[in-house]
Backbone as ProteinMPNN parsed JSONL, in Angstrom:
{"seq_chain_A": "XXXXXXXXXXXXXXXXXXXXXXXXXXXXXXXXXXXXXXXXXXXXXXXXXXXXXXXXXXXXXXXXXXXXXXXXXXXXXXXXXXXXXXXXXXXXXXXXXXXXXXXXXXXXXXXXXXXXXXXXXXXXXX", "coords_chain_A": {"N_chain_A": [[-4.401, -8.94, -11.256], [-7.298, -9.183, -9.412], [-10.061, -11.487, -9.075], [-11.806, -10.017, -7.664], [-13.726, -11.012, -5.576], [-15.429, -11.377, -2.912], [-13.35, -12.001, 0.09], [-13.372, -14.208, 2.697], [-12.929, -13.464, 6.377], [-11.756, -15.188, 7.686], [-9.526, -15.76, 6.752], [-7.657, -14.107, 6.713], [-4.108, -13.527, 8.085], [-2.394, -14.658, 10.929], [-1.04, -12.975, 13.576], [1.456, -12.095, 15.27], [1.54, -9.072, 17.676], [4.305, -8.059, 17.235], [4.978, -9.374, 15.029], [3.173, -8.295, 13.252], [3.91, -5.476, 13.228], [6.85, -5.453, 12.631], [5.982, -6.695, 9.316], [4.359, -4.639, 8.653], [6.062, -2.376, 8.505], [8.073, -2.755, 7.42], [6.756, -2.843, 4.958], [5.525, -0.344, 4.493], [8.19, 1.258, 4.544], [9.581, -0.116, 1.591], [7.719, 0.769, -0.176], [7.886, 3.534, 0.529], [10.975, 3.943, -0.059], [10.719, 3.067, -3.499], [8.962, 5.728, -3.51], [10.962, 7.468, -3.139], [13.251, 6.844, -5.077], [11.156, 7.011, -7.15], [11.039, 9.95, -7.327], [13.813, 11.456, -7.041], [13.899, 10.539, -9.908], [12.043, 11.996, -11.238], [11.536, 14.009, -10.033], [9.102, 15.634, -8.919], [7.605, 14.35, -7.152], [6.899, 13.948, -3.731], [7.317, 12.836, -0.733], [7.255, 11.046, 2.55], [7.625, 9.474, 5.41], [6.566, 8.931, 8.565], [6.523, 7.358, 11.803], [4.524, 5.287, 11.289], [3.371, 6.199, 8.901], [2.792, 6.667, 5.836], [2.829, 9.474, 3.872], [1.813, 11.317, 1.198], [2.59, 12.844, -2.345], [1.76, 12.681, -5.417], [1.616, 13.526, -8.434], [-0.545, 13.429, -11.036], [-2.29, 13.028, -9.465], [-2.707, 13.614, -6.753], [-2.587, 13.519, -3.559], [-1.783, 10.903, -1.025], [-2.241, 8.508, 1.568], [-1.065, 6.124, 3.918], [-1.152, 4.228, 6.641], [-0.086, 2.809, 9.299], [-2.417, 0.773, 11.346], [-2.332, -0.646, 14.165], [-4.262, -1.708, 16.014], [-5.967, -3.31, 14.743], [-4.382, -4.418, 13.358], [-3.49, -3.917, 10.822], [-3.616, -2.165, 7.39], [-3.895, 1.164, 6.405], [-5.387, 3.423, 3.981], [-5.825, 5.761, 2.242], [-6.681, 7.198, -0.977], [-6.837, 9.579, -3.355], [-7.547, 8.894, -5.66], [-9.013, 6.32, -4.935], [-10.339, 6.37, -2.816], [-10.451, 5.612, 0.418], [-9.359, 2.762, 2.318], [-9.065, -0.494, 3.864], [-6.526, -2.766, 4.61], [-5.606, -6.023, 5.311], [-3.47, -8.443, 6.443], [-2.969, -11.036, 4.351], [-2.024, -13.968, 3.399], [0.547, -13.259, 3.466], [0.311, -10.694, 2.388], [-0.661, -7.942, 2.03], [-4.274, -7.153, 2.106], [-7.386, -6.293, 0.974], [-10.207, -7.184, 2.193], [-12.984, -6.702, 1.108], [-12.614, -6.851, -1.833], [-10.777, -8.51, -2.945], [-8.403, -7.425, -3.152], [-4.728, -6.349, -3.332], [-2.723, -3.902, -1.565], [-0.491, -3.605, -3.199], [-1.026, -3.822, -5.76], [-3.162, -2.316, -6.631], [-1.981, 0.513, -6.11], [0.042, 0.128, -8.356], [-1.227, -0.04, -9.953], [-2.383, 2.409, -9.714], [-0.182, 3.902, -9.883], [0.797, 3.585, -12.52], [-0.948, 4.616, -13.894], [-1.136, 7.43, -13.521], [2.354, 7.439, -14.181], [2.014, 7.214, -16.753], [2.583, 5.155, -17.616], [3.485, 0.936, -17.43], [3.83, 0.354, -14.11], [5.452, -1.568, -11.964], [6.083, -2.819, -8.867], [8.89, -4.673, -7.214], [8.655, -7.703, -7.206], [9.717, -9.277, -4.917], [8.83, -7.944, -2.925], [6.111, -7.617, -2.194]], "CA_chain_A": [[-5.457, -8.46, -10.387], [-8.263, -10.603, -8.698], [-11.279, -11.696, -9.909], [-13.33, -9.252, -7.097], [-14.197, -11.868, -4.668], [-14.952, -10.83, -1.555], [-12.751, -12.477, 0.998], [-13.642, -14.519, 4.6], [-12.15, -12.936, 7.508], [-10.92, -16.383, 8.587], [-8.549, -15.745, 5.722], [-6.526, -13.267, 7.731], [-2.687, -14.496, 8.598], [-2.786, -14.675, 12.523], [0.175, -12.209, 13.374], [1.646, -11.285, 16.583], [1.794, -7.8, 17.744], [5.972, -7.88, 16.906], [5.064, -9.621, 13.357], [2.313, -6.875, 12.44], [5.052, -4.096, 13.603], [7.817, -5.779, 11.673], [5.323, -6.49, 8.374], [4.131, -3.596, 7.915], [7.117, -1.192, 8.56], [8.97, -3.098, 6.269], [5.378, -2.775, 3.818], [5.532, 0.794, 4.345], [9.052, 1.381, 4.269], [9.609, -0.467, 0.773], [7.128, 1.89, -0.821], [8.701, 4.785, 0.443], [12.202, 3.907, -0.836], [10.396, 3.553, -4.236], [8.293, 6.805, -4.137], [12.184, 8.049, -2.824], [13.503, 6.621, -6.212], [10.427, 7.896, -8.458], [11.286, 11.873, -6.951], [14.888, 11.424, -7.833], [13.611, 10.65, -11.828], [10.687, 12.777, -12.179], [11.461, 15.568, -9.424], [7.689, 16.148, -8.31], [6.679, 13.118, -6.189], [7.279, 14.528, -2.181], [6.89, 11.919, 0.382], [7.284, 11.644, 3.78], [7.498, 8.243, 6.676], [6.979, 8.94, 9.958], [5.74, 6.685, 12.71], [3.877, 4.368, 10.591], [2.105, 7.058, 8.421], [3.302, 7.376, 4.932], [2.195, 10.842, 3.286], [3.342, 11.263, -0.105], [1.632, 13.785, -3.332], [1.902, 11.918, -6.324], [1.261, 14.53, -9.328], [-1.075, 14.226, -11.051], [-3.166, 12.102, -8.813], [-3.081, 14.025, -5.703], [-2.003, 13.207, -2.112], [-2.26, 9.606, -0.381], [-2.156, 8.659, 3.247], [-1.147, 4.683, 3.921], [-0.727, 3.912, 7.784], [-0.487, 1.505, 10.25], [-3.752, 0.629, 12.212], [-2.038, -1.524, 14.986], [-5.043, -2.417, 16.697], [-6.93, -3.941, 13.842], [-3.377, -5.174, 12.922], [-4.505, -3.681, 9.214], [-2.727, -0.653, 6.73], [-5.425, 1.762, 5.608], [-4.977, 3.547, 2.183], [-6.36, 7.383, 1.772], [-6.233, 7.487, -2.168], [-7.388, 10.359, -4.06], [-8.003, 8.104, -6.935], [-10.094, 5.269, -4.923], [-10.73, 7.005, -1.7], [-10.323, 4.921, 1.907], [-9.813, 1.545, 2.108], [-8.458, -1.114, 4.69], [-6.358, -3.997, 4.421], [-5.079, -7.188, 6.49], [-2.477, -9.339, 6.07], [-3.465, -12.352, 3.86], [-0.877, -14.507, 2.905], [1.671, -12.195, 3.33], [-0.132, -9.229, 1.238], [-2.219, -6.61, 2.226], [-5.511, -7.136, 0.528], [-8.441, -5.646, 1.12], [-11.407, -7.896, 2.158], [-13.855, -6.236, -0.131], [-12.837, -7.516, -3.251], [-9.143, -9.462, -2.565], [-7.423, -6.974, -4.414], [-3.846, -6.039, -2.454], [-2.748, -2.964, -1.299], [0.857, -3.398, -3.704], [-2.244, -4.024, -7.01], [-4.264, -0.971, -6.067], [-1.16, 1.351, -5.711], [1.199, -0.445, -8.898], [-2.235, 0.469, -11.308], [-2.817, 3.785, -9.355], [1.023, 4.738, -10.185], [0.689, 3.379, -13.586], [-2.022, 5.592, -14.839], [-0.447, 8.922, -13.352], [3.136, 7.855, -15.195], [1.44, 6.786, -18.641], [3.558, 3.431, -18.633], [3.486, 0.439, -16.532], [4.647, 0.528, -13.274], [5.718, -2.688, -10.822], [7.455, -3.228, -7.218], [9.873, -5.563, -7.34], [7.272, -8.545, -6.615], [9.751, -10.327, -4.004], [8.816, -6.865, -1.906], [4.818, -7.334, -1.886]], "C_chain_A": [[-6.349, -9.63, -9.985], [-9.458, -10.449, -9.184], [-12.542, -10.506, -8.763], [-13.883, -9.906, -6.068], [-14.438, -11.698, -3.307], [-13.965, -11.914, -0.881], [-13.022, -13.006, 2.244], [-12.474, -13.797, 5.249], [-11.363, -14.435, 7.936], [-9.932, -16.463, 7.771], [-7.02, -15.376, 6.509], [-5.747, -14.064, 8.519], [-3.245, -13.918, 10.013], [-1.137, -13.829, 12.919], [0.276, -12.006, 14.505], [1.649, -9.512, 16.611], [3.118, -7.511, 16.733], [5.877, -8.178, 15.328], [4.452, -8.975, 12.717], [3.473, -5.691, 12.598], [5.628, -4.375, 12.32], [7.193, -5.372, 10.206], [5.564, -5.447, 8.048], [4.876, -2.644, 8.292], [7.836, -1.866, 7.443], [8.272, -2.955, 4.878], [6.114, -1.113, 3.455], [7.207, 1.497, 3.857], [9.915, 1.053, 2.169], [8.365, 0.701, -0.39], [7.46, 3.236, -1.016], [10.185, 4.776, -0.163], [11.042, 3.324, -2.64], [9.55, 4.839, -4.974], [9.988, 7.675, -3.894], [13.185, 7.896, -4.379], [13.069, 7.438, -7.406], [11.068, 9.631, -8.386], [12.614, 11.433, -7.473], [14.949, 11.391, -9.505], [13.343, 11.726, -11.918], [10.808, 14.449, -11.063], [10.254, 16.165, -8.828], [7.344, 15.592, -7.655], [7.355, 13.677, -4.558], [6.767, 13.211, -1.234], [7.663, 11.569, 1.755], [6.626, 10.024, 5.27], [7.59, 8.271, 7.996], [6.199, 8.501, 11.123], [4.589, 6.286, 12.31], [2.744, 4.947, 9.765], [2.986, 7.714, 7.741], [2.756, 8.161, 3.93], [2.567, 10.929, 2.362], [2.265, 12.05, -1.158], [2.202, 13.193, -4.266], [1.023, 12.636, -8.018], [1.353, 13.146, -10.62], [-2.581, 13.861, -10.05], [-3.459, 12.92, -7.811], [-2.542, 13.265, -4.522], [-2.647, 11.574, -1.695], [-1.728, 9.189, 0.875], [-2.279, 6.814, 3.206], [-0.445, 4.906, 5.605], [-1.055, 2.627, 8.616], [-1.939, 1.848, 11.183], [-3.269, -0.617, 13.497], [-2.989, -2.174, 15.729], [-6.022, -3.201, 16.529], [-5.905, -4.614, 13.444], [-3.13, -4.929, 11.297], [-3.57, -2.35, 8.572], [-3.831, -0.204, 6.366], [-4.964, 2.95, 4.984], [-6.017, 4.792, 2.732], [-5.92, 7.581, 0.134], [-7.074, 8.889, -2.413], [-8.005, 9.822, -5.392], [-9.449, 7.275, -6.303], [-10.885, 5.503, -3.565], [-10.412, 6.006, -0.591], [-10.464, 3.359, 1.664], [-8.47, 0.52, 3.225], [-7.655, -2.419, 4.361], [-5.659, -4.889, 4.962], [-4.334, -7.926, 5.72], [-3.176, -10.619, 5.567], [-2.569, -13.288, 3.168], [0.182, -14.007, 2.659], [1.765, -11.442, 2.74], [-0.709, -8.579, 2.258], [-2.923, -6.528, 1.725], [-6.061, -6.759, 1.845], [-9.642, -7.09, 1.226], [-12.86, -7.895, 0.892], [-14.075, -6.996, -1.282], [-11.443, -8.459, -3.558], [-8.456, -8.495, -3.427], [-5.818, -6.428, -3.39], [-3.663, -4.698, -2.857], [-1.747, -2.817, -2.868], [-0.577, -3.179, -5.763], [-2.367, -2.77, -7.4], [-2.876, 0.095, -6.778], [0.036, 1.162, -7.481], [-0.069, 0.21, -10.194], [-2.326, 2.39, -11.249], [-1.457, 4.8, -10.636], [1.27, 4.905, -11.918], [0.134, 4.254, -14.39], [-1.592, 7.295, -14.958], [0.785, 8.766, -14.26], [3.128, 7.939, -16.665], [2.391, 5.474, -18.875], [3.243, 2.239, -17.417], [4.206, 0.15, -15.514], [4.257, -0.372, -12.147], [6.808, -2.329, -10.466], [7.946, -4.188, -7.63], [8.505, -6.868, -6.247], [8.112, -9.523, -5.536], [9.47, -9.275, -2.332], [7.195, -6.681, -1.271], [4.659, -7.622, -0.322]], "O_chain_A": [[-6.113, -10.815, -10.221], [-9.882, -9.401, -9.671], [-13.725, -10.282, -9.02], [-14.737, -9.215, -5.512], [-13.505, -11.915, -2.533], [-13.858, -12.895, -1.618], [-12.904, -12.149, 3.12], [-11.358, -13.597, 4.77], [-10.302, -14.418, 8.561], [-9.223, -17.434, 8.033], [-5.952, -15.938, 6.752], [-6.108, -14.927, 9.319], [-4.133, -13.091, 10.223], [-0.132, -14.297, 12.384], [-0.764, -11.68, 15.076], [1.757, -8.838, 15.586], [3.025, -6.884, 15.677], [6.469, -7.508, 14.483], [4.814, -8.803, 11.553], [3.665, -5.06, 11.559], [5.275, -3.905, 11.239], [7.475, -4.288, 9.695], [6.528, -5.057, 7.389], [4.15, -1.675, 8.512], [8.127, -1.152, 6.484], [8.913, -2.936, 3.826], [6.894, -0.79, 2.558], [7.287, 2.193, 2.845], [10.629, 1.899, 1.632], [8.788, 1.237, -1.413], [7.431, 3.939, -2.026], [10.49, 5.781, -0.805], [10.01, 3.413, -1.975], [9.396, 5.077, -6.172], [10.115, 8.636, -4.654], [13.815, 8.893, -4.731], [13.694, 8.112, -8.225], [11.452, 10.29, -9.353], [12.494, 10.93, -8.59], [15.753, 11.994, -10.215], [14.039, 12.557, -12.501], [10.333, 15.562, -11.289], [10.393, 17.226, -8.22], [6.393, 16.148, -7.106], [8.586, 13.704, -4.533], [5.597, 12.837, -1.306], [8.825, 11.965, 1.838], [5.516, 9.822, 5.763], [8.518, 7.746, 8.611], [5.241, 9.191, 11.474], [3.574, 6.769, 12.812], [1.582, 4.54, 9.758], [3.709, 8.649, 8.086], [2.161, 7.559, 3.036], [3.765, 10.678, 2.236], [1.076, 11.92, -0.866], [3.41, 13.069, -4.065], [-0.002, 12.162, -8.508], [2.243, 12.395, -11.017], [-3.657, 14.458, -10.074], [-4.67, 13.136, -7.78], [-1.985, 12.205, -4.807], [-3.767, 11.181, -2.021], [-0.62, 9.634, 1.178], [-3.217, 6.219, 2.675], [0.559, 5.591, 5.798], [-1.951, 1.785, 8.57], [-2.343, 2.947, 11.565], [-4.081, -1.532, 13.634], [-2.656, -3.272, 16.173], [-6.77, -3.72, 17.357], [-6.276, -5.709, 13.022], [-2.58, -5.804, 10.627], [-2.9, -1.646, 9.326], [-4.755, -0.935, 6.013], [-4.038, 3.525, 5.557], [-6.881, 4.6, 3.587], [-4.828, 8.114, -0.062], [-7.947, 9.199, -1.602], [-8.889, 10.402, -6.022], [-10.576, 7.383, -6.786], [-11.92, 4.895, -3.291], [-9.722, 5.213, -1.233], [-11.361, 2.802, 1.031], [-7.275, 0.81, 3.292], [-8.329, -3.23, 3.727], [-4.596, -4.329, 5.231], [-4.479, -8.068, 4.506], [-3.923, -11.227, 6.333], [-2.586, -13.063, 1.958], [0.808, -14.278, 1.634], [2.857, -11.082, 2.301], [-1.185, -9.029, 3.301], [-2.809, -5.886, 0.681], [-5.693, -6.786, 3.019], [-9.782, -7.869, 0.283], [-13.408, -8.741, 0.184], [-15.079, -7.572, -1.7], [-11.369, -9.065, -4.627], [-7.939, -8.906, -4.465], [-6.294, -5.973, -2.35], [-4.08, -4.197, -3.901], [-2.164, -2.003, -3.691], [-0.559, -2.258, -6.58], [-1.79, -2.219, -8.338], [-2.92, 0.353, -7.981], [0.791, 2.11, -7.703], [0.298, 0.836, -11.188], [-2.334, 3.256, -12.123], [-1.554, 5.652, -11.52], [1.73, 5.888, -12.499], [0.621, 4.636, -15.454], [-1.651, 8.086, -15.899], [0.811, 9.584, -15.18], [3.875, 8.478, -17.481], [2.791, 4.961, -19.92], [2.717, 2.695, -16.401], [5.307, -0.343, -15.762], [3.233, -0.249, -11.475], [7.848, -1.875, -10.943], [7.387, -4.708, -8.595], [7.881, -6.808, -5.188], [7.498, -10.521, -5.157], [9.728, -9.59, -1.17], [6.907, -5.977, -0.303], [3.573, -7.446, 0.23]]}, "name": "protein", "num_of_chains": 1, "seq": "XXXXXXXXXXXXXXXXXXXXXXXXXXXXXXXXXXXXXXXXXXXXXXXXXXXXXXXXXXXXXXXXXXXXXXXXXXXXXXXXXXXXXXXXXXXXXXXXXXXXXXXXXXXXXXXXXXXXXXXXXXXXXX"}
């Protein structure tokens, strides 16, 4: 995790339209083939990718909403755990300005706490 720091905006990778598309479909996509994995184990996780707005209920946590924001160039996070939160490409993550923490962080602790064990993405997928 990160020490909390906020972040400069001049941080933010400089991305074309085509390389924000790409990114983050391949962001979003990679999440959904592991919440597509977890439901196959555990049988309760429902989720759902369609046109850059992935929906997914994650028992016992509650529902979460991660989509593209194409015009900020940005993914923005609906948790039930941490509530709303935005984040830009920064070295080829998704962090959050706020406090530098990345979207894959956020989401790898979130999942963690709902299965009772620890739970990481394959870190060449952040």
């Amino acid at each position: 995790m990160t020490d909390g720091t906020e972040i400069d905006e001049t941080s933010i990778d400089s991305l074309s339209a085509n390389e924000y598309d790409e990114e983050s479909n391949n962001y979003l996509e990679m999440i959904y083939d592991h919440l597509e994995t977890l439901a196959e184990e555990r049988g309760e996780i429902e989720a759902d990718l369609n046109s850059g707005v992935l929906q997914f209920d994650f028992p016992p946590n509650g529902s979460y909403f991660i989509h593209k924001q194409p015009s900020n160039k940005q993914i923005w996070l609906s948790s039930p755990i941490t509530g709303p939160k935005r984040y830009d490409s920064i070295n080829g993550k998704w962090t959050t300005l706020r406090d530098g923490t990345t979207l894959t962080e956020l989401l790898e602790d979130e999942f963690g706490k709902a299965l009772g064990v620890e739970f990481k993405f394959d870190s060449s997928e952040h």
